[in-house]
C-alpha positions in Angstrom: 12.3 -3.5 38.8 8.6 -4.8 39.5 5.8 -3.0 37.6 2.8 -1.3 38.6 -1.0 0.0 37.7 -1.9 2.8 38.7 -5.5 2.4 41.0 -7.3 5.5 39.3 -6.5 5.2 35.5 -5.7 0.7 35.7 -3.2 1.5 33.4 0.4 -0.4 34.0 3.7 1.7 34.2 7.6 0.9 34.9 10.0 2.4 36.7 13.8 1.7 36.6 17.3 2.5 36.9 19.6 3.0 33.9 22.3 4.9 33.3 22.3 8.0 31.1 24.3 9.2 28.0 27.0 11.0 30.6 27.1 7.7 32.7 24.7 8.9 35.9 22.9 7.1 37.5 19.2 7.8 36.9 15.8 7.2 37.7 13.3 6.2 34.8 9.8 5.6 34.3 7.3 4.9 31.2 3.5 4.9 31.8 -0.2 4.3 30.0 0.5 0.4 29.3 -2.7 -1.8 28.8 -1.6 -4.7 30.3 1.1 -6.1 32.6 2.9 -8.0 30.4 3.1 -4.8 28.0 4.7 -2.5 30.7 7.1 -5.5 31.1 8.4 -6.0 27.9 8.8 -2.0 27.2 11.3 -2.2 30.2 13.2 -4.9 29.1 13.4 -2.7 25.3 14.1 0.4 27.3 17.0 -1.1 29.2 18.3 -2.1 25.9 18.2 1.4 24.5 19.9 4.9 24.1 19.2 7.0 27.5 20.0 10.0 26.0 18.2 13.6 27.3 15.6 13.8 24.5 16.2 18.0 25.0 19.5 17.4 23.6 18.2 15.5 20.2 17.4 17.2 17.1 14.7 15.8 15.0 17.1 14.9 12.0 19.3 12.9 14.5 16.5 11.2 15.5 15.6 11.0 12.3 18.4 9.3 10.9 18.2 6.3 14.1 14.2 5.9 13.2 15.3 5.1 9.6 17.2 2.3 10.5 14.7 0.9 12.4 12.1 1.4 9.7 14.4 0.0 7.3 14.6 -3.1 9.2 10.9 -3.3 9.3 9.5 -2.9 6.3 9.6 -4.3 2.6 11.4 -1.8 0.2 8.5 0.0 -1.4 7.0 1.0 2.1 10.6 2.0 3.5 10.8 4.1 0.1 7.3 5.6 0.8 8.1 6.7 4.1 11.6 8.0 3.2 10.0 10.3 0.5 7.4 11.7 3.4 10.0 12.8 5.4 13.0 14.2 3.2 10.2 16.0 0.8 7.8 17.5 3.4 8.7 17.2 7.0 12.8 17.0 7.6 12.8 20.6 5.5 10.2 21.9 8.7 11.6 19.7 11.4 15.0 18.6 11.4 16.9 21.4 13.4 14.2 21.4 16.4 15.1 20.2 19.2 12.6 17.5 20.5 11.2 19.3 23.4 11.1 22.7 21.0 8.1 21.3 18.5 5.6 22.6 20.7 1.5 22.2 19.7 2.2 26.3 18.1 5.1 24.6 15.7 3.3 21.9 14.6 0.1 23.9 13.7 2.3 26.0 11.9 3.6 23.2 10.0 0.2 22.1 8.9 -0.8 25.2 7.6 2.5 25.1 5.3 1.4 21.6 3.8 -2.1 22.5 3.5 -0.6 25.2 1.3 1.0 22.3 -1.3 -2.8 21.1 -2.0 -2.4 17.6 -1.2 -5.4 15.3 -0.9 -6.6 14.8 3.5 -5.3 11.3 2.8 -1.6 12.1 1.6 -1.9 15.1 4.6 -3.0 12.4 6.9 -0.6 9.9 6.0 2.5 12.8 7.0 0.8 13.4 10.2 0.7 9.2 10.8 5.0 9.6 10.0 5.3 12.1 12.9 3.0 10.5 15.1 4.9 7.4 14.9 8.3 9.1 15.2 7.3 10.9 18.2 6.2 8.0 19.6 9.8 5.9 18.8 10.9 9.0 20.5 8.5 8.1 23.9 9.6 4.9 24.1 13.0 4.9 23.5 14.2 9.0 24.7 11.6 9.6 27.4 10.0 12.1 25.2 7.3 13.0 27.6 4.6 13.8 25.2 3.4 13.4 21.3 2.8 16.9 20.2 1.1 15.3 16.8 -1.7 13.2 19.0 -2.4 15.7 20.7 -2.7 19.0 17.9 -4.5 16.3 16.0 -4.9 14.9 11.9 -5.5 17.7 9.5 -9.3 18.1 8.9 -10.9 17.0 6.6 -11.9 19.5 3.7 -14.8 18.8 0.9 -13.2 17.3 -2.2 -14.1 16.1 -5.8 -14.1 12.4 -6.1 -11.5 11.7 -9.0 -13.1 9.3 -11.3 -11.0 6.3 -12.2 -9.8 5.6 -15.9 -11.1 2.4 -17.6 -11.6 1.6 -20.9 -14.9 0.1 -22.2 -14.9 -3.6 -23.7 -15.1 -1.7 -27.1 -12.3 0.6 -26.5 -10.3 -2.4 -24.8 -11.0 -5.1 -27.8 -9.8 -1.6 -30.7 -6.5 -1.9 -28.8 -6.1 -5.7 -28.4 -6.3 -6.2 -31.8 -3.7 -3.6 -32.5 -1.0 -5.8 -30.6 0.9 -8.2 -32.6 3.6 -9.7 -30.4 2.1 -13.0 -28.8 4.2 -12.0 -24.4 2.7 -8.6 -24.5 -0.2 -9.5 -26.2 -1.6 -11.8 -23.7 -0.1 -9.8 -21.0 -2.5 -6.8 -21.5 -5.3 -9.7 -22.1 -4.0 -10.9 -18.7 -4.2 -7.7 -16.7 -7.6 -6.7 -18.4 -9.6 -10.2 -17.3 -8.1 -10.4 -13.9 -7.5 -7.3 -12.7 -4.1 -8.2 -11.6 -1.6 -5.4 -10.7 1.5 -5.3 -12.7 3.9 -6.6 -10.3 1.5 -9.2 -9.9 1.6 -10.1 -13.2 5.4 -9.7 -13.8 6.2 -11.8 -11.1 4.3 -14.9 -12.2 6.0 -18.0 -13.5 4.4 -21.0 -14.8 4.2 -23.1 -11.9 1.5 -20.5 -11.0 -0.8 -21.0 -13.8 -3.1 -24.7 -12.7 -6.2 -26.0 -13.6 -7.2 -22.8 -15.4 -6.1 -20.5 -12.0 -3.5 -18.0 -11.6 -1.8 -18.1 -8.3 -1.2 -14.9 -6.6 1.8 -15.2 -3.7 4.5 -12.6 -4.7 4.8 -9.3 -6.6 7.6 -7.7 -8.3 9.3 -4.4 -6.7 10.5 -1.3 -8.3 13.6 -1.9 -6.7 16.3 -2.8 -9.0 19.3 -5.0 -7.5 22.4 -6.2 -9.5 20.5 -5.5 -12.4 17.4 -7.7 -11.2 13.6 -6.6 -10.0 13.4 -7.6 -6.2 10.3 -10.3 -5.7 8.5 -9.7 -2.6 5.7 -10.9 -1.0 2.2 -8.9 -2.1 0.6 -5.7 -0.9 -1.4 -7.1 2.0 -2.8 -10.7 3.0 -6.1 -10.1 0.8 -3.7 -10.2 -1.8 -2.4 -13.8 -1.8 -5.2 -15.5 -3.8 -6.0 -17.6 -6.5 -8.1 -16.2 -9.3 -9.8 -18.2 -12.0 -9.9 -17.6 -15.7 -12.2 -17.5 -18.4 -11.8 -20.5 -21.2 -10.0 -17.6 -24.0 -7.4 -16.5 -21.3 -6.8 -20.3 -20.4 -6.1 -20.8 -24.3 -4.4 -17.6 -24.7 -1.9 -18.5 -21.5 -1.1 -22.5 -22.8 -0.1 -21.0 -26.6 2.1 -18.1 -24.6 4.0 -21.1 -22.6 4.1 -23.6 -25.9 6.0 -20.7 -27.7 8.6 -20.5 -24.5 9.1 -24.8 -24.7 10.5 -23.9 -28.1 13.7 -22.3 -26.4 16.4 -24.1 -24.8 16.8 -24.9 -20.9 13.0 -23.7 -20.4 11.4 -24.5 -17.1 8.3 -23.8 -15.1 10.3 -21.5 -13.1 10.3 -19.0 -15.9 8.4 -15.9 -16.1 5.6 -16.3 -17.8 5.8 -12.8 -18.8 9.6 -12.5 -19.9 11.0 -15.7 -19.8 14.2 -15.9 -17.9 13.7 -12.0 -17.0 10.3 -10.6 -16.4 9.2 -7.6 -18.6 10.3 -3.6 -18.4 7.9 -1.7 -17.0 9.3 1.3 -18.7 8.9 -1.0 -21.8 5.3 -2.3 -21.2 4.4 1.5 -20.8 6.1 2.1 -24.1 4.4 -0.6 -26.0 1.3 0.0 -24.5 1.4 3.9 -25.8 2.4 2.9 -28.9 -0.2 0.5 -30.2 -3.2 2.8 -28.0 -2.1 5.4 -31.1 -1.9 2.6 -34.0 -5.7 1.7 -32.6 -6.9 5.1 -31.6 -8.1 5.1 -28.4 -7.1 7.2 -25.2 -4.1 6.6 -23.4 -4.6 5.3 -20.1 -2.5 3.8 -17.5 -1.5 0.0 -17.1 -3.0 0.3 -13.6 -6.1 1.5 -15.0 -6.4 -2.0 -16.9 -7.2 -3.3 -13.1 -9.7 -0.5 -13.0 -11.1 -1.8 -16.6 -11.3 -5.2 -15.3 -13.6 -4.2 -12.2 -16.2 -1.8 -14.5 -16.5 -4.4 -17.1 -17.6 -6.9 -13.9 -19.5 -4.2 -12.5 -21.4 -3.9 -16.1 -22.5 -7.7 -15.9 -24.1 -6.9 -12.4 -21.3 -9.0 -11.0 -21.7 -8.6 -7.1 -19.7 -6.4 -5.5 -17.7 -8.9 -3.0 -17.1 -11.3 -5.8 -15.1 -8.3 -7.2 -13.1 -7.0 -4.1 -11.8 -10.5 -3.8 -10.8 -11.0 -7.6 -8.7 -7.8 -6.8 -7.2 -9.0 -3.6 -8.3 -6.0 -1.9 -7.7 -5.9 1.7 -11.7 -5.1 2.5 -15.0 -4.4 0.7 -15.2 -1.0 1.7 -12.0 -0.5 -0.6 -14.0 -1.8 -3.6 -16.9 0.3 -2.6 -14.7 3.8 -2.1 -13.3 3.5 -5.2 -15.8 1.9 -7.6 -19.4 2.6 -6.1 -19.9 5.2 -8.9 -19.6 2.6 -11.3 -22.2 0.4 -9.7 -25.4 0.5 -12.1 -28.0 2.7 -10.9 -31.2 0.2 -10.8 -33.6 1.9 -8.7 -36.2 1.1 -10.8 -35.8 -2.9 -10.7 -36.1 -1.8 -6.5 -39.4 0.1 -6.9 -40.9 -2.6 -9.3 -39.5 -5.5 -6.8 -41.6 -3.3 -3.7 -44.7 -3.1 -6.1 -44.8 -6.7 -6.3 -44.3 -7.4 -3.0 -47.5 -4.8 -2.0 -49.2 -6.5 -4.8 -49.3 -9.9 -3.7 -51.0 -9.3 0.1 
């Protein structure tokens, strides 16, 4: 069937004939399209799909075909994340509701439960994204006529204390190092503190990576354990494929690390350069990394915050701020900014005196 635009709103909309779930013959049509050749293209994904009355689906069942199609879709961690959303905080609400019984009155209601847990606006908003994307799978591909979550809206936004990041200090940092006496975990703390590197980053590194004093970033090691093995996948976002350089010590540190490994048998550059044939436990790097932060005595902190140590040591040297975002691989500067601006050295006073010399010289 041809396509059409409506005159009054210009936007595109298809209408077709398809039989139902019960086999009769039935009239169909999907609407709001930008263009032409997206109206087209939802009809030929329409004809290939379930017809099924949505007032006849329960969320849960259309739950469980959303899943597969997520699963299909995304990398492992991401299809975990999204799993988590809905079995811990929206099938418990949702999944016996019929589709076309979660009216605007429902929803609210179910916002006002979660707002109750004490969740930051960004986890709330990120459940309200989960069923404003499944409500819209529902659109396309049940005839659901409209997305009850667009149109209640996000949860709003309430006042909230900026958590501080954890870093330690070069002093605090170089009390630890020295506490660590095996040579792998040993330079991989030195690693992770002077790059800024995340941990799957790091794990997932073998020695073809490490060139003319660089460390290439293209892959990143999952959570996701199969057969016995980490799952290598590609990193968090595009930012995140990079190459970042390294300081003369790290270079040094790095080329003793790999002439230890050409001691063993059958080495090769495709080794880890962390592990060896196997890259390092996490649950073991967090173990060692408690252990010697006692034998030094400093504070405990995470292995991610050795990524936030990284960008406050930077931040210290007056290191610009975009120089930074890049080293991390993050996907934009306004990342950087969000999360490290309070670490940015207040020098208002180098801005007055600059101004003062300016109005001196006319």
């Amino acid at each position: 069937m041809p396509v059409y635009q409506d005159k009054k709103t210009k936007k595109w909309k298809f209408r077709t004939y398809a039989d139902d779930v019960y086999g009769n013959r039935k009239q169909f049509e999907r609407k709001g399209f930008d263009t032409k050749k997206e109206a087209k293209q939802a009809e030929v994904e329409f004809k290939m799909c379930d017809k099924s009355d949505y007032s006849n689906i329960t969320f849960n069942d259309l739950w469980l075909e959303y899943r597969s199609y997520k699963k299909l879709q995304l990398k492992a961690q991401s299809f975990r994340a999204i799993e988590n959303r809905f079995k811990n905080h929206i099938l418990p609400y949702f999944k016996d509701y019929k589709l076309n019984k979660i009216t605007n009155s429902v929803y609210l209601k179910w916002q006002i439960e979660i707002e109750k847990k004490g969740f930051k606006h960004k986890y709330n908003s990120s459940l309200h994204g989960a069923m404003v994307n499944i409500l819209n799978y529902a659109i396309k591909f049940y005839g659901l006529k409209d997305n009850v979550a667009t149109l209640t809206g996000n949860f709003k936004r309430k006042t909230e204390l900026k958590k501080n990041v954890d870093f330690w200090t070069i002093e605090e940092y170089q009390k630890f190092i020295s506490k660590v006496n095996d040579l792998v975990y040993k330079v991989f703390f030195e690693t992770l503190y002077y790059t800024g590197l995340r941990q799957g980053e790091a794990l997932a590194l073998n020695w073809n990576d490490f060139k003319d004093g660089y460390l290439s970033i293209t892959k990143t090691i999952s959570k996701e354990i199969i057969n016995q093995k980490h799952i290598i996948n590609t990193p968090k976002t595009s930012k995140s494929i990079r190459e970042v350089k390294l300081d003369n010590e790290l270079i040094k540190e790095l080329t003793k690390l790999k002439e230890y490994y050409e001691n063993f048998i059958n080495f090769n550059n495709d080794w880890f350069i962390f592990g060896g044939l196997n890259s390092l436990s996490p649950s073991t790097i967090g173990r060692k990394k408690d252990m010697y932060c006692e034998i030094a005595e400093v504070k405990k902190i995470r292995i991610h915050d050795f990524r936030h140590s990284h960008a406050s040591l930077l931040l210290s040297m007056n290191v610009p701020i975009t120089v930074i975002s890049e080293r991390l691989g993050h996907s934009d500067i306004n990342m950087t900014l969000n999360t490290y601006s309070h670490m940015i050295p207040k020098d208002e006073d180098k801005a007055v005196n600059i101004l003062n010399q300016i109005k001196q010289n006319k």
